[in-house]
CHARMM-style PDB file with segment names, atoms N, HN, CA, C and O in Angstrom:
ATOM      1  N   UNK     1     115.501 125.580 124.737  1.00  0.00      PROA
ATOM      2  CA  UNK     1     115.746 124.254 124.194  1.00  0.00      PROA
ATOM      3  C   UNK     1     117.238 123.948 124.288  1.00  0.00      PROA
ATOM      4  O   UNK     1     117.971 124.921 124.112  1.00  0.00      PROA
ATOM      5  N   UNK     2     117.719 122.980 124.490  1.00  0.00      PROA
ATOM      6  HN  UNK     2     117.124 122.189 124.633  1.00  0.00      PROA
ATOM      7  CA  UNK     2     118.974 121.883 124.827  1.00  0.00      PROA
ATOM      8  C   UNK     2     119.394 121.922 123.222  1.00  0.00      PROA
ATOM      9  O   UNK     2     118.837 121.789 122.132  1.00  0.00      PROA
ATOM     10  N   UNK     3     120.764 122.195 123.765  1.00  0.00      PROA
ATOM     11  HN  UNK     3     121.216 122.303 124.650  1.00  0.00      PROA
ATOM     12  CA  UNK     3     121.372 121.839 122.192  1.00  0.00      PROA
ATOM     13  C   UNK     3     121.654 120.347 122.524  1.00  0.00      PROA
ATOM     14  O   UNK     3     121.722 119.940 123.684  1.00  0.00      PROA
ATOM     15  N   UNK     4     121.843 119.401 121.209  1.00  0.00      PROA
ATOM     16  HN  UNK     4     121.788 119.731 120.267  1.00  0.00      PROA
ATOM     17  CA  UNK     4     122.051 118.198 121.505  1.00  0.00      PROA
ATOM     18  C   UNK     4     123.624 117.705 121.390  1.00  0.00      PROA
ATOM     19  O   UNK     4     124.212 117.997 120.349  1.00  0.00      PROA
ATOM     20  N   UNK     5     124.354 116.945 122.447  1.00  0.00      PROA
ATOM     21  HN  UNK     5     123.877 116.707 123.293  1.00  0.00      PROA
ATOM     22  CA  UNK     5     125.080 116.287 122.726  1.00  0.00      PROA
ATOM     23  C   UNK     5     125.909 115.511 121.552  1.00  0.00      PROA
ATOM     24  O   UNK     5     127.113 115.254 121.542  1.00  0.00      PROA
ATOM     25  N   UNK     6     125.214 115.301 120.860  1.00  0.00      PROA
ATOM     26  HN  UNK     6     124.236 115.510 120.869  1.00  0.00      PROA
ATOM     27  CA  UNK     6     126.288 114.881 119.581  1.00  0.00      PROA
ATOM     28  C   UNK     6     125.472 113.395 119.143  1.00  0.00      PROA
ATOM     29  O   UNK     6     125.737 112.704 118.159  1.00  0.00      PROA
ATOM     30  N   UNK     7     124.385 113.128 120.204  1.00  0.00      PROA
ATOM     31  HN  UNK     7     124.170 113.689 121.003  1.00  0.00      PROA
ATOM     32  CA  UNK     7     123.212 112.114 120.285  1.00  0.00      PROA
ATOM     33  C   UNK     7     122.164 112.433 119.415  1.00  0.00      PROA
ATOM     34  O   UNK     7     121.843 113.597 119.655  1.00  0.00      PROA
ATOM     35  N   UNK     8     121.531 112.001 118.591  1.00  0.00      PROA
ATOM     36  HN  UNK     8     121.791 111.055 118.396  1.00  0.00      PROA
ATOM     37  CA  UNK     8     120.817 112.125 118.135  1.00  0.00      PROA
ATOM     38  C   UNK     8     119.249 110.903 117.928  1.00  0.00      PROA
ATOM     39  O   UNK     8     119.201 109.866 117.267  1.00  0.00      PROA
ATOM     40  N   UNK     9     118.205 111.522 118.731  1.00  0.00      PROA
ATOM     41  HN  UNK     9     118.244 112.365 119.269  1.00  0.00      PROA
ATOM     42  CA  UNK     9     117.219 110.791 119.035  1.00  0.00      PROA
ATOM     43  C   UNK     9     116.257 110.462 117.548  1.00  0.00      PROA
ATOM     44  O   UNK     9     115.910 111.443 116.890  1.00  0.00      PROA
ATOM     45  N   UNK    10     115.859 109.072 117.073  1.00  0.00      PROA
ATOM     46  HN  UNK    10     116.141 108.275 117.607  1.00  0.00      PROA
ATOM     47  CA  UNK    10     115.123 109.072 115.981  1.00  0.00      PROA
ATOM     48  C   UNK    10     114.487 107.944 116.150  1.00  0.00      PROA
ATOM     49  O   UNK    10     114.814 106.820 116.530  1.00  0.00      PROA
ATOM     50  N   UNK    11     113.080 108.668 115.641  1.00  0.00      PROA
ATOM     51  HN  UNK    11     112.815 109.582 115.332  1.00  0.00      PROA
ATOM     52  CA  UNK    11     111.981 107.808 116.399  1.00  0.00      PROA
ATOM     53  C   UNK    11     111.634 106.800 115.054  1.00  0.00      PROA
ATOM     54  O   UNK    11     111.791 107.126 113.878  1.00  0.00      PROA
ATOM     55  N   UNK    12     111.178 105.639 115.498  1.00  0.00      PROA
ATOM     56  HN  UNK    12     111.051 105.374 116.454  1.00  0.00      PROA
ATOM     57  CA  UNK    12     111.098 104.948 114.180  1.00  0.00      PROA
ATOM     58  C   UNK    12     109.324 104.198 114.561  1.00  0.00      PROA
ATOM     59  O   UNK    12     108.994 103.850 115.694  1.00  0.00      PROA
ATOM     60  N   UNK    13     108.420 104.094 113.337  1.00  0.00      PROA
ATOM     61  HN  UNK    13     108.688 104.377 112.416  1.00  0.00      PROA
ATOM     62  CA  UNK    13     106.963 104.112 113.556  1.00  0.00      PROA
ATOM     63  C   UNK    13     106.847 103.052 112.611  1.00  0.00      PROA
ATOM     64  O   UNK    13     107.091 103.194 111.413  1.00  0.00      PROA
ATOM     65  N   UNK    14     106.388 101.737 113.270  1.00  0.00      PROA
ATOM     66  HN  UNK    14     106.190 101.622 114.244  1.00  0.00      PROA
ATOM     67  CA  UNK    14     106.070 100.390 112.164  1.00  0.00      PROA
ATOM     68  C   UNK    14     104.517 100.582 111.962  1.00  0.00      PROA
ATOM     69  O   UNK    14     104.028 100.318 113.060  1.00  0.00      PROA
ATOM     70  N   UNK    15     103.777 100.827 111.316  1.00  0.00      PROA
ATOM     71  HN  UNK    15     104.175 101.041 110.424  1.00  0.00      PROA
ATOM     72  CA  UNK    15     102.732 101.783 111.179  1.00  0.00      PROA
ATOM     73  C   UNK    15     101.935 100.454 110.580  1.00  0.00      PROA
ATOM     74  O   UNK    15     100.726 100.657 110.688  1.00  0.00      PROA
ATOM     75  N   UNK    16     102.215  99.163 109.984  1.00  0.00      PROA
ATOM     76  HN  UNK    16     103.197  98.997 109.896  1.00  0.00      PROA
ATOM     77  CA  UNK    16     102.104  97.720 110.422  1.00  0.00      PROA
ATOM     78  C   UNK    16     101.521  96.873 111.322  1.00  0.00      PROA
ATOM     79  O   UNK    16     100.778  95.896 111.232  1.00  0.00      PROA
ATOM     80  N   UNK    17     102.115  97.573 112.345  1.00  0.00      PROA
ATOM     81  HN  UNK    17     102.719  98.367 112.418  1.00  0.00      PROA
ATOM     82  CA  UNK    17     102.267  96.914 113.999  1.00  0.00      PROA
ATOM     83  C   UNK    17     101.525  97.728 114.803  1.00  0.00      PROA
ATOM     84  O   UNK    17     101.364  97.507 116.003  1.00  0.00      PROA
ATOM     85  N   UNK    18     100.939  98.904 114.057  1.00  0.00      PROA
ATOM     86  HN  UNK    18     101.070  99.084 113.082  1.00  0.00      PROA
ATOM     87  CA  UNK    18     100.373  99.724 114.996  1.00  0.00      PROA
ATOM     88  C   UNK    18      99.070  99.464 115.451  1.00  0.00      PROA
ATOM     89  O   UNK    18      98.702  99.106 114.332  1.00  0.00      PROA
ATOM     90  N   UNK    19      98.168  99.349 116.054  1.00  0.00      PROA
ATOM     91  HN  UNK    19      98.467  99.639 116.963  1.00  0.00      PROA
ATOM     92  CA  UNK    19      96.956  99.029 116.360  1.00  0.00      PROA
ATOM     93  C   UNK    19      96.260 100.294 116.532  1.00  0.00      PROA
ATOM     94  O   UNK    19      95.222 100.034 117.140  1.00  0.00      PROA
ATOM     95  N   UNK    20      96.354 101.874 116.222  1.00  0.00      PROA
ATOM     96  HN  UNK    20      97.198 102.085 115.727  1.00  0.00      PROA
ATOM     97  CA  UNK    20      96.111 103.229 116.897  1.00  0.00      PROA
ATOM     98  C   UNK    20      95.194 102.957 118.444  1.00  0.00      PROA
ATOM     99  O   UNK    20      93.978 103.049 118.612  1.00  0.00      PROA
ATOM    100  N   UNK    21      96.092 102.657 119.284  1.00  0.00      PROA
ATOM    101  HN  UNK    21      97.080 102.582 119.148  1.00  0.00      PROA
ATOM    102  CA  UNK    21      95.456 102.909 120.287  1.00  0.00      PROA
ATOM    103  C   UNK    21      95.478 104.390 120.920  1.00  0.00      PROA
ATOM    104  O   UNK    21      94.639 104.797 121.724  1.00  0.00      PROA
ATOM    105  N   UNK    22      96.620 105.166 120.408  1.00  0.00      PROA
ATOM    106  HN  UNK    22      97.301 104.836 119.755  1.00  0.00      PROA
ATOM    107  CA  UNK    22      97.021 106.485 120.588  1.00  0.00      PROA
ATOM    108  C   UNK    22      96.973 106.865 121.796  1.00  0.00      PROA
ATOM    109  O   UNK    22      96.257 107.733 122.296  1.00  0.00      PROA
ATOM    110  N   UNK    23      98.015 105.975 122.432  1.00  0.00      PROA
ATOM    111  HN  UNK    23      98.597 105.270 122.026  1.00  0.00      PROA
ATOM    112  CA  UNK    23      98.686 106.229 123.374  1.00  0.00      PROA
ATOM    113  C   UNK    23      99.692 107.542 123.483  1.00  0.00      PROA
ATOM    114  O   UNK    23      99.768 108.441 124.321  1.00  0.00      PROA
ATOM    115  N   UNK    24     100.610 107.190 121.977  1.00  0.00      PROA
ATOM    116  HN  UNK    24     100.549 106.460 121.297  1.00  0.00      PROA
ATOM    117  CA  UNK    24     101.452 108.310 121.888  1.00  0.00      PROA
ATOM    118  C   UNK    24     101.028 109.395 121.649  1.00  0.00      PROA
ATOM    119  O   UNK    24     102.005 110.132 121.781  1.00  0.00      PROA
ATOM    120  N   UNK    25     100.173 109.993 121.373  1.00  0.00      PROA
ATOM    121  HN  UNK    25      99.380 109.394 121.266  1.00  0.00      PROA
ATOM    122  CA  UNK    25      99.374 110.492 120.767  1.00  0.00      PROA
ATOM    123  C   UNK    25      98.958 111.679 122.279  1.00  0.00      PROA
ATOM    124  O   UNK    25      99.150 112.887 122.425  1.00  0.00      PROA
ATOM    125  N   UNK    26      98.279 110.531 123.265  1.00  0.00      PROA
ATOM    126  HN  UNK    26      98.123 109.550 123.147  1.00  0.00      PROA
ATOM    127  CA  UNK    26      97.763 111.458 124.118  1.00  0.00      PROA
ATOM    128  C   UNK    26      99.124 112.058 125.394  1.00  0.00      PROA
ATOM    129  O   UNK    26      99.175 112.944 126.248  1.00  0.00      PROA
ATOM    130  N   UNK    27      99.933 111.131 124.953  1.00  0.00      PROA
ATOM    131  HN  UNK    27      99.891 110.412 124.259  1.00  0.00      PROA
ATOM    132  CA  UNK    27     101.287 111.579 125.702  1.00  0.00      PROA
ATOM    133  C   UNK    27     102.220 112.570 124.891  1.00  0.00      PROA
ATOM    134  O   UNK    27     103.208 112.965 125.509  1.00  0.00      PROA
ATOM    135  N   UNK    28     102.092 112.908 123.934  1.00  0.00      PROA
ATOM    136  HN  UNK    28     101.288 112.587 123.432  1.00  0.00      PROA
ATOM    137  CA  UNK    28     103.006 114.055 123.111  1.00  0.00      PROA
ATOM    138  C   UNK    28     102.854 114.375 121.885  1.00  0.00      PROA
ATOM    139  O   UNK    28     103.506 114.195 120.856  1.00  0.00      PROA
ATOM    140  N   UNK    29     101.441 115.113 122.274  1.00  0.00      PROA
ATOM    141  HN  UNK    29     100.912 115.259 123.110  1.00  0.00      PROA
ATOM    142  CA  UNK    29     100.853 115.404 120.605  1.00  0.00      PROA
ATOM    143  C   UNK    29     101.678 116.371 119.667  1.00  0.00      PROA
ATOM    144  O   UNK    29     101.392 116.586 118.489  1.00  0.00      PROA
ATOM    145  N   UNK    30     102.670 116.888 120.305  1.00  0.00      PROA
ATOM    146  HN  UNK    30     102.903 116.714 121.262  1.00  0.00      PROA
ATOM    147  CA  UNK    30     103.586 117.697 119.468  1.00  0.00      PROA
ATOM    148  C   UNK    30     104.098 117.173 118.560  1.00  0.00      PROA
ATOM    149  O   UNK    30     104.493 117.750 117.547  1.00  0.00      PROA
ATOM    150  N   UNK    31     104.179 115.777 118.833  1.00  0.00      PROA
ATOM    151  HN  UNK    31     103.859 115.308 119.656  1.00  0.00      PROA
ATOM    152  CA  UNK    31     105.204 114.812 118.205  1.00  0.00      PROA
ATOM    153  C   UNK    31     104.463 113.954 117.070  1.00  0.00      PROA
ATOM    154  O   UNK    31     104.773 113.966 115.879  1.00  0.00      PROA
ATOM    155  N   UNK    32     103.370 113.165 117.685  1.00  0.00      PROA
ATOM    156  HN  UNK    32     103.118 113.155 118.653  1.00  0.00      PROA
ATOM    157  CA  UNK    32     102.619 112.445 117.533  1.00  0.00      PROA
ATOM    158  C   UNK    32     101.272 112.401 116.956  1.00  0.00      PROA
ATOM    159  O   UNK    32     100.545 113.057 117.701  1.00  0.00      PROA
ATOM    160  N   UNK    33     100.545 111.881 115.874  1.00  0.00      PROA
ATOM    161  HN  UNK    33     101.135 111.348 115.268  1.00  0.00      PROA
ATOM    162  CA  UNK    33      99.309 111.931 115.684  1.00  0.00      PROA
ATOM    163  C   UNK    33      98.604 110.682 115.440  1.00  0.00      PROA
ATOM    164  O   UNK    33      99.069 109.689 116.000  1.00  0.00      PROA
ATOM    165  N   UNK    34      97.606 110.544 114.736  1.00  0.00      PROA
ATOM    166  HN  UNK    34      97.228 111.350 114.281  1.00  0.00      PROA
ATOM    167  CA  UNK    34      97.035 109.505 113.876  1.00  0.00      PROA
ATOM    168  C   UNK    34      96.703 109.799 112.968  1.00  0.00      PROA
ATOM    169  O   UNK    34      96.134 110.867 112.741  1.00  0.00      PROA
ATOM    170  N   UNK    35      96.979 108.872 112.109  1.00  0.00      PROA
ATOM    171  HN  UNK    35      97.442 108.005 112.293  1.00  0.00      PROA
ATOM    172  CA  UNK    35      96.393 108.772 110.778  1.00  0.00      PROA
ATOM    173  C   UNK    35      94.905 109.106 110.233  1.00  0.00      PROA
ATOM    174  O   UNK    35      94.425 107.978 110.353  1.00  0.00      PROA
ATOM    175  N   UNK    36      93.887 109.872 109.731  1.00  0.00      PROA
ATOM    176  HN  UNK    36      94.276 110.788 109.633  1.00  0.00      PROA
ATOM    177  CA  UNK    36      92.677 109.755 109.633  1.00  0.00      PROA
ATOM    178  C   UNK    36      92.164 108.964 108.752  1.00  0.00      PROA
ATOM    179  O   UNK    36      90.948 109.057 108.582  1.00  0.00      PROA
ATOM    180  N   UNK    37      93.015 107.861 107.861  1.00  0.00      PROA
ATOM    181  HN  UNK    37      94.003 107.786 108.000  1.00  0.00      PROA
ATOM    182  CA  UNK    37      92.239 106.975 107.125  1.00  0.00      PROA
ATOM    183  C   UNK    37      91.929 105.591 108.000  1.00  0.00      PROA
ATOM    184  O   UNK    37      90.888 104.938 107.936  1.00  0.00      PROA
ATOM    185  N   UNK    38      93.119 105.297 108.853  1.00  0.00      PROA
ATOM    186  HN  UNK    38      93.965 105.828 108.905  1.00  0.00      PROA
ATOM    187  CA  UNK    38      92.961 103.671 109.772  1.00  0.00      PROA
ATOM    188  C   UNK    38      92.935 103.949 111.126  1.00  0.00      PROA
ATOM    189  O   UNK    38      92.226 103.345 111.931  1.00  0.00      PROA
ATOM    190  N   UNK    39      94.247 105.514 111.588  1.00  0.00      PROA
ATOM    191  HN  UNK    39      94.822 106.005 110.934  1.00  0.00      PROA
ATOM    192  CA  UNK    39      93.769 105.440 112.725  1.00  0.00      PROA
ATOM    193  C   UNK    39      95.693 105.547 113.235  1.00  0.00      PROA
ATOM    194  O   UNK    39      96.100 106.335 114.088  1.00  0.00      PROA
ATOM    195  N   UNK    40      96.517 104.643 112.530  1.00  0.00      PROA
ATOM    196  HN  UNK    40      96.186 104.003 111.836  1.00  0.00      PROA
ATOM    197  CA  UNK    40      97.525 104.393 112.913  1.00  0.00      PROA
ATOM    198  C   UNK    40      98.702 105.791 113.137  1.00  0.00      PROA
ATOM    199  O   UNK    40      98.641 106.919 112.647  1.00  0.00      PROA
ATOM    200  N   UNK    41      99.620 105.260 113.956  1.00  0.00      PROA
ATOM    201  HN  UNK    41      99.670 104.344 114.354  1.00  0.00      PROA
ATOM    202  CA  UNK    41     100.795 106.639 114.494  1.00  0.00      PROA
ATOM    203  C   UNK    41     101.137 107.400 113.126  1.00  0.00      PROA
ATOM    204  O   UNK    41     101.164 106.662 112.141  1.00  0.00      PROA
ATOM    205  N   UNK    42     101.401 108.752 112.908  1.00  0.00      PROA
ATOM    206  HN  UNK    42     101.379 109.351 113.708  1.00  0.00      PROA
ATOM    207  CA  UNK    42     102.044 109.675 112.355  1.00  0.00      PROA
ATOM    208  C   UNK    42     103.299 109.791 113.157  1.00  0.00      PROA
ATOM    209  O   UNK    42     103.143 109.926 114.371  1.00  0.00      PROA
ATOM    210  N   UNK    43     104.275 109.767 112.781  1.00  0.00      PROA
ATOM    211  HN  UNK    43     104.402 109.657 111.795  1.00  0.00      PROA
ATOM    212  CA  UNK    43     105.180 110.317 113.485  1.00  0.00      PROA
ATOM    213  C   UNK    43     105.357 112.165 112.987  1.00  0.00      PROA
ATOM    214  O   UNK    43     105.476 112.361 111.778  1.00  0.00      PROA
ATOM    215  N   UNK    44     105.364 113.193 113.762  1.00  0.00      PROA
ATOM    216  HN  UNK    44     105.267 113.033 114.744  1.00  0.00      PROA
ATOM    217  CA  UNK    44     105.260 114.656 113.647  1.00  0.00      PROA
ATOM    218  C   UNK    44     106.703 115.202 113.193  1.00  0.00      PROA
ATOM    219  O   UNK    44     106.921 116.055 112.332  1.00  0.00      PROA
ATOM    220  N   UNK    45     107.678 114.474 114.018  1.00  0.00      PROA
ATOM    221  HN  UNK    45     107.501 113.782 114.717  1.00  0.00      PROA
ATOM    222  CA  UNK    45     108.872 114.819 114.221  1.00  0.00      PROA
ATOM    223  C   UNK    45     109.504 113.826 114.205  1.00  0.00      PROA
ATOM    224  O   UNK    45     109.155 112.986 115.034  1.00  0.00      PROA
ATOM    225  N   UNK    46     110.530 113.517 113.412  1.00  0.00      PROA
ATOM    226  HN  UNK    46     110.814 114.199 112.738  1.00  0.00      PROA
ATOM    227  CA  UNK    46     110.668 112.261 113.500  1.00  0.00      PROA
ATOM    228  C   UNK    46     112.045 112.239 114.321  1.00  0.00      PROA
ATOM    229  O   UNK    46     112.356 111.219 114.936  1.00  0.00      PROA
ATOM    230  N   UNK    47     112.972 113.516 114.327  1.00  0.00      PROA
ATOM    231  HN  UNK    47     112.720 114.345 113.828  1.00  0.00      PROA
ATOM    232  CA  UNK    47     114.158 113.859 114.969  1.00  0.00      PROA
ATOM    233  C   UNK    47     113.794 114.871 116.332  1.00  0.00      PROA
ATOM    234  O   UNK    47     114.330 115.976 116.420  1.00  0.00      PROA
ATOM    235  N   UNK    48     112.870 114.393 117.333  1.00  0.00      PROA
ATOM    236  HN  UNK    48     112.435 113.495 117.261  1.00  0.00      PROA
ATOM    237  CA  UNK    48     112.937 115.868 118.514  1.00  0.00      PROA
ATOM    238  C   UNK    48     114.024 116.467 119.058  1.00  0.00      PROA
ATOM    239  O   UNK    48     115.216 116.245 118.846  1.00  0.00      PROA
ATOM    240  N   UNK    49     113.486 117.268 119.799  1.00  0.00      PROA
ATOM    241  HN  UNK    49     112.518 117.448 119.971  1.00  0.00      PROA
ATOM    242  CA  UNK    49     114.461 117.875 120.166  1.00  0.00      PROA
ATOM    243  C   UNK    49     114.850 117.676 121.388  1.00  0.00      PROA
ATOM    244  O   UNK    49     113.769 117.950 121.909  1.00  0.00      PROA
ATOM    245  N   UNK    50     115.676 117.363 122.465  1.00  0.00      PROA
ATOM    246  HN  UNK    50     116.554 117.141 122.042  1.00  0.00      PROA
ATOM    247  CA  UNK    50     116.470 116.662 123.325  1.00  0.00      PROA
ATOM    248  C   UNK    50     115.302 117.416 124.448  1.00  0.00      PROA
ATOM    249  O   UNK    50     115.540 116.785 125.478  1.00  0.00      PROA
ATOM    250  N   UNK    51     114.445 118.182 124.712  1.00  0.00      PROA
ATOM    251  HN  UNK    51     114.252 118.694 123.875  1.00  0.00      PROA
ATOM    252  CA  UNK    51     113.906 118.732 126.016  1.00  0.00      PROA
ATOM    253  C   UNK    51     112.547 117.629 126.401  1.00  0.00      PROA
ATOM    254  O   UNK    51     111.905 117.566 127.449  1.00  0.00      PROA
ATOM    255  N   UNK    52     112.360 116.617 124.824  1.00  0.00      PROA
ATOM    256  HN  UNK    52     112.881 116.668 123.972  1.00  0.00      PROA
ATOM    257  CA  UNK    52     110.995 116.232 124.791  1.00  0.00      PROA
ATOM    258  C   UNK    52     111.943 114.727 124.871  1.00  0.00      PROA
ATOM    259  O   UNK    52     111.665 113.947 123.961  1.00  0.00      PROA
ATOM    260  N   UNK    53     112.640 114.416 125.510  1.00  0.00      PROA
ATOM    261  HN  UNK    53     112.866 115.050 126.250  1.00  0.00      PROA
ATOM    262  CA  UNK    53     113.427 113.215 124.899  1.00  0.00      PROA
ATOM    263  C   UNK    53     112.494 112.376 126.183  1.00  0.00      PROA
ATOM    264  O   UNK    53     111.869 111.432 125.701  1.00  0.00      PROA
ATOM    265  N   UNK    54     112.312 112.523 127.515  1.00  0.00      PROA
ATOM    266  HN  UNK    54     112.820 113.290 127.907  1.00  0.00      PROA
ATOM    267  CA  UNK    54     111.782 112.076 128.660  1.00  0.00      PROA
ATOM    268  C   UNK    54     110.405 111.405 128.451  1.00  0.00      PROA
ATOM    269  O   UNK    54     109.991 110.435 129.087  1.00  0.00      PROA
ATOM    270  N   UNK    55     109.784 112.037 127.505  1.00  0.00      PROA
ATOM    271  HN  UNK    55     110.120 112.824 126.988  1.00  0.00      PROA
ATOM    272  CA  UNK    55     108.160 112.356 127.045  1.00  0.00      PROA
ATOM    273  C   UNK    55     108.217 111.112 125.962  1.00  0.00      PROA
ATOM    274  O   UNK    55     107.557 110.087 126.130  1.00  0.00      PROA
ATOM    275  N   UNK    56     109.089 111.326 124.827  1.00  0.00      PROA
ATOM    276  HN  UNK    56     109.625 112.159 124.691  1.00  0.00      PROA
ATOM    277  CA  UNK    56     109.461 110.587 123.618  1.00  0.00      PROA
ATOM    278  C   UNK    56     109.815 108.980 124.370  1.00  0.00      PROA
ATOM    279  O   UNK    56     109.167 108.004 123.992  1.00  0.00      PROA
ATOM    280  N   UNK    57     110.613 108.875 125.168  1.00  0.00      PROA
ATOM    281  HN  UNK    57     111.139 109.668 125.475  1.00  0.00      PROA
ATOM    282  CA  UNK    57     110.652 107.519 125.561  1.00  0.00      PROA
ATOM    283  C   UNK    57     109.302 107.296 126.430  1.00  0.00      PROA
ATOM    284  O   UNK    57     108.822 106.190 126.180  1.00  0.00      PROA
ATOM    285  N   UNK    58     108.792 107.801 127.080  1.00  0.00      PROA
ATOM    286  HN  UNK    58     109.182 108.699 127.283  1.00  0.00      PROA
ATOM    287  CA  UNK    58     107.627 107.419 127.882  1.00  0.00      PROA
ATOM    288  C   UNK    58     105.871 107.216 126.793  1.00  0.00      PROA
ATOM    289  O   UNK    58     104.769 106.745 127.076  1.00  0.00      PROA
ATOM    290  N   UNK    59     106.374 107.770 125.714  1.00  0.00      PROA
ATOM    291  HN  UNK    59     107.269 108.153 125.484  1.00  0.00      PROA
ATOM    292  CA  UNK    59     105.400 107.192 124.453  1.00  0.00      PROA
ATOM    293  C   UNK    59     105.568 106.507 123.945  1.00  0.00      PROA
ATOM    294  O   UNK    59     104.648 106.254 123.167  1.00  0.00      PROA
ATOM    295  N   UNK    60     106.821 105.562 123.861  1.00  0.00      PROA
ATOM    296  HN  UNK    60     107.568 105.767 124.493  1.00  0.00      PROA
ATOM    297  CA  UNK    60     107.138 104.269 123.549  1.00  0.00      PROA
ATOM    298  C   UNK    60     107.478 103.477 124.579  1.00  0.00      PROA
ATOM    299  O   UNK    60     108.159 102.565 124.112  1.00  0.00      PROA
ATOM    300  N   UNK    61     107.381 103.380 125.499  1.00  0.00      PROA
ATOM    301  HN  UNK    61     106.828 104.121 125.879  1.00  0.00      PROA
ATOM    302  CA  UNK    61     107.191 102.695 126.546  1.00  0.00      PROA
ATOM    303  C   UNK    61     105.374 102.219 126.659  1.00  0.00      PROA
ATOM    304  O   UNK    61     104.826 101.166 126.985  1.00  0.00      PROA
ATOM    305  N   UNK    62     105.115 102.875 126.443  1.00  0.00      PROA
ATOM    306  HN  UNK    62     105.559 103.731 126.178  1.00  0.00      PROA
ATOM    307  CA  UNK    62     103.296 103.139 126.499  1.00  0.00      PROA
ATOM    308  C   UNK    62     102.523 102.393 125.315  1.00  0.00      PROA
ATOM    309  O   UNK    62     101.361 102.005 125.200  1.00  0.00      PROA
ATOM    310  N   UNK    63     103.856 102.345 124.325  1.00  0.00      PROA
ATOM    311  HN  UNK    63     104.800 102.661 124.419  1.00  0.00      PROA
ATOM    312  CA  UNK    63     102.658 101.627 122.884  1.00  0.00      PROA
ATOM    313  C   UNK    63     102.452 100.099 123.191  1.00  0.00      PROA
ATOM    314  O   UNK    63     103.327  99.251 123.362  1.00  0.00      PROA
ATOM    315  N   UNK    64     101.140  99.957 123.220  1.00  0.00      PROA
ATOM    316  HN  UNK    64     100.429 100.646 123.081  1.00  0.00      PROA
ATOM    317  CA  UNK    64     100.589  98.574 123.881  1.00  0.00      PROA
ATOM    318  C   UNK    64     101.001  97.409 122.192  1.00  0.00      PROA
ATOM    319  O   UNK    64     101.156  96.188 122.233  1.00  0.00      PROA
ATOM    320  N   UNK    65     101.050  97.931 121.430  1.00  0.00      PROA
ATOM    321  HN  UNK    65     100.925  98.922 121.396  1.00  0.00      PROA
ATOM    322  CA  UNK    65     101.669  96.994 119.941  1.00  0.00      PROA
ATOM    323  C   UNK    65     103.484  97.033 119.961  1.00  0.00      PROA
ATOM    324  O   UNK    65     104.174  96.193 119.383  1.00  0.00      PROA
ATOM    325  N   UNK    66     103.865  97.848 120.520  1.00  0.00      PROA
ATOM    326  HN  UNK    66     103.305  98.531 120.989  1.00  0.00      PROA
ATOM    327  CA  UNK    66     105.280  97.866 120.468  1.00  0.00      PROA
ATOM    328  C   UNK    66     105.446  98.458 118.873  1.00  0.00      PROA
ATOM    329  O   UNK    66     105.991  97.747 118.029  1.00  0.00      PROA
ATOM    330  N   UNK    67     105.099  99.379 118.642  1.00  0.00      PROA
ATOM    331  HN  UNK    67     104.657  99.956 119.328  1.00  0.00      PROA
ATOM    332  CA  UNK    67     104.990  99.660 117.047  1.00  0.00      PROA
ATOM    333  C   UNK    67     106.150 100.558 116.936  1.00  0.00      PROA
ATOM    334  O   UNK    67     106.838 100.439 115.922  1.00  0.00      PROA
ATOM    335  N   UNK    68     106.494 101.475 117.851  1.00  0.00      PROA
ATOM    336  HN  UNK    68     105.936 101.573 118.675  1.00  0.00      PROA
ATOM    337  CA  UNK    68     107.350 102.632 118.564  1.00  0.00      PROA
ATOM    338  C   UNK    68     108.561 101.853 118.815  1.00  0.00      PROA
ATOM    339  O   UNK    68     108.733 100.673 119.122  1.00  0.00      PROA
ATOM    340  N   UNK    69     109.531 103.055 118.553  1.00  0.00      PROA
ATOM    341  HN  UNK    69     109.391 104.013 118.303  1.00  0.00      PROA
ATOM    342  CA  UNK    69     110.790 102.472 118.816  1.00  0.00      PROA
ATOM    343  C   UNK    69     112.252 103.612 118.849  1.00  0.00      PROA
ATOM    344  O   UNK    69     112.099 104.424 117.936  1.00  0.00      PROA
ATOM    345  N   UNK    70     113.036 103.769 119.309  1.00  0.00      PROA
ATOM    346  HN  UNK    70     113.161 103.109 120.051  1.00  0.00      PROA
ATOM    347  CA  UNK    70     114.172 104.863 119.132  1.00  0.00      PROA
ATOM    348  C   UNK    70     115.427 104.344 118.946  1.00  0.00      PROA
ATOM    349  O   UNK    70     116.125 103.527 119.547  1.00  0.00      PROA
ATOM    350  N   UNK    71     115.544 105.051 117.920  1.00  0.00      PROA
ATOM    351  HN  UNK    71     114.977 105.714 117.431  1.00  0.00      PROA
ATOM    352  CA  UNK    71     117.646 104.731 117.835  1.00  0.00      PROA
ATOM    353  C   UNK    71     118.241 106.316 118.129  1.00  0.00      PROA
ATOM    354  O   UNK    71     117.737 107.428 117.969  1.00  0.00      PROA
ATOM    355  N   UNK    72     119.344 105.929 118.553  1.00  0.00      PROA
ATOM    356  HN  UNK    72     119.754 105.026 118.684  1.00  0.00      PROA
ATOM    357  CA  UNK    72     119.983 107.200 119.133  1.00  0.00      PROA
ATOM    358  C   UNK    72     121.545 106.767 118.833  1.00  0.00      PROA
ATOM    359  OT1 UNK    72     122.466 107.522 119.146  1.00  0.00      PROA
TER     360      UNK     72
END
């Protein structure tokens, strides 16, 4: 694992906006789950770790609600 750069990736989950289509979900379940009462994103991790950062943007790229989001 990558030590991190002084960047720090944080995923932010409007759980609102989410529709669980679980997209993220099937793209980086390490990270990612659903909820078992509605369905909607869990976030797992809410700080990853810089090796999953490629994966982490390509699961928010993917959320068809735009519910997903990163500040860094």
């Amino acid at each position: 694992m990558r030590k991190s750069l002084g960047e720090t990736m944080k995923i932010k989950a409007d759980t609102g906006r989410c529709i669980g289509a679980g997209m993220c979900v099937l793209t980086l379940p390490e990270v990612f789950d659903q909820s078992e009462d509605d369905g909607t994103v869990v976030v797992l991790d809410t700080e990853p770790p810089d090796d999953v950062r490629p994966a982490v943007a390509r699961a928010v790229q993917l959320c068809p609600s735009g519910a997903l989001s990163l500040e860094e």
